[in-house]
N, C-alpha and C positions, 0 to 999 in steps of 0.2 A: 655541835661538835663536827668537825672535816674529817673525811674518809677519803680515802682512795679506794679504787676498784675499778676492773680492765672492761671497757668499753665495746660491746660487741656488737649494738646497732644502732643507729641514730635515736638520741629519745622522742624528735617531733618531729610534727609534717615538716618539711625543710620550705619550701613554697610553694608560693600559689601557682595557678596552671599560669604556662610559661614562662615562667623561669628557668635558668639554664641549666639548674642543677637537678635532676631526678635518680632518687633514691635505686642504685638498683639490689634487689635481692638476690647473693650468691647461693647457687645450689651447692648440697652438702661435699659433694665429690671437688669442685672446684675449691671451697675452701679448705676440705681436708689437704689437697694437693699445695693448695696457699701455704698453708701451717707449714710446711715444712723450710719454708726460706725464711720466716719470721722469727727476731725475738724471741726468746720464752717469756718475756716482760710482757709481750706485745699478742695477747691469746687472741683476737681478733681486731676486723679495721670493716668501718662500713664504708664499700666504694661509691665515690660518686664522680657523674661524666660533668663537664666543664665547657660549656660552647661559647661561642660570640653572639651578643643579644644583638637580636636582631635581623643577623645573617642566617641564622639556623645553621652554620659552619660548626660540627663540629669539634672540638680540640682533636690534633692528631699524634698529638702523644701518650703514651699511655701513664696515667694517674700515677704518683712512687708515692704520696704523703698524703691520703684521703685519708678519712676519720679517724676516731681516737684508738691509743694504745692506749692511754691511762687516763680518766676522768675524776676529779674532783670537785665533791659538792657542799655546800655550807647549806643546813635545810631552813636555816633562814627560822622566821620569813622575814624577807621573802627568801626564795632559795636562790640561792649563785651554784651553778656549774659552768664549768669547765674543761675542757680536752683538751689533747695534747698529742699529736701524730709520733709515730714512732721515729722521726725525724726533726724534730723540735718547732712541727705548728702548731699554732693555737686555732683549731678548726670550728671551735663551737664554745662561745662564751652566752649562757640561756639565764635569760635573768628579765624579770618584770613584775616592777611591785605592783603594779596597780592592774597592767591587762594578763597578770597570770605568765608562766614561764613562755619566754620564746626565744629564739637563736636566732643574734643577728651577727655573724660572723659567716661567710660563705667559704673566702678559704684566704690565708695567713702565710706568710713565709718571710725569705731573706733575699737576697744579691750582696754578691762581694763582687767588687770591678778590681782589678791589679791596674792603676794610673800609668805605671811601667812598662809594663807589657800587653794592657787591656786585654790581658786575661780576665775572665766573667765565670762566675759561679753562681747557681743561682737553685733555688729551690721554692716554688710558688705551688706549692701539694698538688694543683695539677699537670706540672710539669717542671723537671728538674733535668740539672747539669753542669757535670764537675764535681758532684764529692761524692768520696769515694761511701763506704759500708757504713752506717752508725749505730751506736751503743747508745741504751738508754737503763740508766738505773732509779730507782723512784724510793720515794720516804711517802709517809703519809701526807705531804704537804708540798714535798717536791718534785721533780723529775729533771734529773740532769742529761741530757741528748749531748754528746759526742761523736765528731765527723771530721778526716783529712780529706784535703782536696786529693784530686786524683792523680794532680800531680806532686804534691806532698809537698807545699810549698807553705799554706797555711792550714793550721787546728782551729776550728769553731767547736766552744763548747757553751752548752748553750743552758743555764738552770731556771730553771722556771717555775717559781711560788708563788703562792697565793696568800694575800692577804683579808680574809673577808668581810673583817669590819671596815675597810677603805673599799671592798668592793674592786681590790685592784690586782692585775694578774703583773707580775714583775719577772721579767728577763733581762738576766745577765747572759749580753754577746761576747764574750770572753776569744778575741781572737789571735793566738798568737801566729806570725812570722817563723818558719821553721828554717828558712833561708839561713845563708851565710851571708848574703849583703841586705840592705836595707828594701823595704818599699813604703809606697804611696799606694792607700787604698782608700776607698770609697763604700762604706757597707749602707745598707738597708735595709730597716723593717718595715713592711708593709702589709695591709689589710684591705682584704674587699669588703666591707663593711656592709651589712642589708639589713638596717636598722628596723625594728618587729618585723622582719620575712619578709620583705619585701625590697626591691631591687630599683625600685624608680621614682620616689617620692623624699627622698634623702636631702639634707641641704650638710654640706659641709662649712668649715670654717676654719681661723687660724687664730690662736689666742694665746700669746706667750709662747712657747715651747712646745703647745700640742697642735693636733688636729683634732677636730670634734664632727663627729657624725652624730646626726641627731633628726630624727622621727618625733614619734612620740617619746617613746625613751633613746639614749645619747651615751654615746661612746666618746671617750678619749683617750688618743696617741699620742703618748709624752714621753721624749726624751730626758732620762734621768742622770745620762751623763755628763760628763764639764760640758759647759755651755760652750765651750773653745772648739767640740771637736761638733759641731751640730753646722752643715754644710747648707740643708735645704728643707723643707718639708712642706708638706701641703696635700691638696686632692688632686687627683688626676683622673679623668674619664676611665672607665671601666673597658672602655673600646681601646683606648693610647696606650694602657696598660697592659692588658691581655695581647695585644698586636708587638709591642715593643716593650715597653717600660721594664716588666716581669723578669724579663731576659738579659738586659743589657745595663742595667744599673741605672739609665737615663731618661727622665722624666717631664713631660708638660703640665707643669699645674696650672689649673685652673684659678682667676681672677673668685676672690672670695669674700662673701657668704658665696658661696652657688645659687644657682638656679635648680631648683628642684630636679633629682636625677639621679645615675647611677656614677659614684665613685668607688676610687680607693685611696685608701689614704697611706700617707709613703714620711716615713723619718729619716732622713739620710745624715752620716756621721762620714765623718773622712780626718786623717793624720797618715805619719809616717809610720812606721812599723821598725826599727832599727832589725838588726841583726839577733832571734833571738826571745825579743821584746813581744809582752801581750799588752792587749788595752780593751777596755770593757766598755765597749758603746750598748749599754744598758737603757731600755724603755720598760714604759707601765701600760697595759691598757686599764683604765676607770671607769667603771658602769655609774652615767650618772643619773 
């Protein structure tokens, strides 16, 4: 049986030493003071900092989409959990039949590019820009995350369920055009993937419609909507992506199978938008 319930700290070690993500623990004064700009959906969020591997650089923005508002679990077995940022990431997908639960999702998000204007929206849970406040409402099985741009041009609403006899987390991008004339956009989902906790042994690939990261156990990024509106996909370095990609909707993928390493994997959808008009560039992630 699947439950929901609000997420208030990471359930596992997140990774091994150096790794760029380290857990930090808020004292109670700073989170009582958090609480009051959050959600009531959203009773806590476990933050976590984001640097460039390798560089010891940092991020220098501060974190808007780090850990879960709302998690849910199937106990399996094996067990599937899942989170859900109070901004519509998928931060933590923990699942492993055989070596026991573990998280290999580091951090999840979106990019809208305007082709028109090359306006850029974007929300990579370590660092976001351009939408404006969001609402999140939840079922036992879903959680719907709504957000205007800031310029109030386009609504992403974003529902995201779980299926867990397929093992598969499914998001409807649901974006409509708020405009009075038409545009050309360019959206994407993408995922730093760190297949069982770890951030440097990963091989990616490209097979039909998905991306596949894969360790010992294996993720898939698949595009579930018309196959018409699916532009580009693939891995891209964790460095390409974190420096640029994250931010600007534009991506170098990497020649594939990889070379053992750190990626992210990226689905990119693109169409017109008339006047008006919504279109649901929808993905699955699949634990396989």
């Amino acid at each position: 049986m699947e439950h929901v319930s609000v997420y208030v700290e990471e359930p596992i070690a997140r990774r091994a030493a150096g790794k760029r993500n380290v857990a930090l623990y808020l004292g109670l004064a700073v989170l009582l003071a958090a609480a009051t700009l959050v959600a009531v959906n959203a009773a806590g969020s476990s933050a976590r900092s984001l640097s460039a591997r390798g560089s010891g650089k940092a991020a220098s923005v501060v974190p808007q989409s780090l850990g879960c508002a709302v998690s849910f679990t199937n106990p399996g077995p094996p067990v599937l959990t899942a989170c859900v940022s109070g901004h519509g990431n998928v931060n933590d997908l923990i699942y492993g039949p055989f070596t026991g639960p573990v998280d290999h999702v580091n951090t999840e998000g979106y990019c809208l590019l305007d082709l028109n204007t090359s306006a850029v929206y974007y929300d990579a849970a370590g660092a976001e820009a351009g939408w404006a406040v969001a609402t999140q409402s939840s079922t036992a099985t879903t959680t719907t995350v709504t957000r205007t741009t800031t310029d109030g041009v386009y609504t992403l609403t974003q529902n995201i369920f779980f299926k867990y006899g397929s093992r598969l987390v499914l998001i409807g991008n649901l974006l409509k055009n708020n405009d009075t004339v038409s545009h050309s956009v360019l959206f994407d989902r993408y995922a730093d993937l760190d297949m069982d906790g770890t951030s440097t042994n990963d091989v990616f690939d490209n097979a039909g419609g998905s991306v596949v990261a894969q360790e010992n156990n294996g993720i898939a990024l698949t595009s579930l909507a018309n196959p018409a509106l699916v532009s580009g996909f693939g891995a891209e370095t964790f460095s390409n992506w974190f420096n640029t990609g994250r931010s600007t909707c534009a991506h170098a993928f990497e020649a594939t199978p990889t070379a053992p390493g750190d990626y992210v994997a990226v689905m990119q959808h693109v169409t017109t938008l008339a006047s008006g008009a919504t279109v649901n560039f929808r993905v699955g992630y699949r634990m396989l």
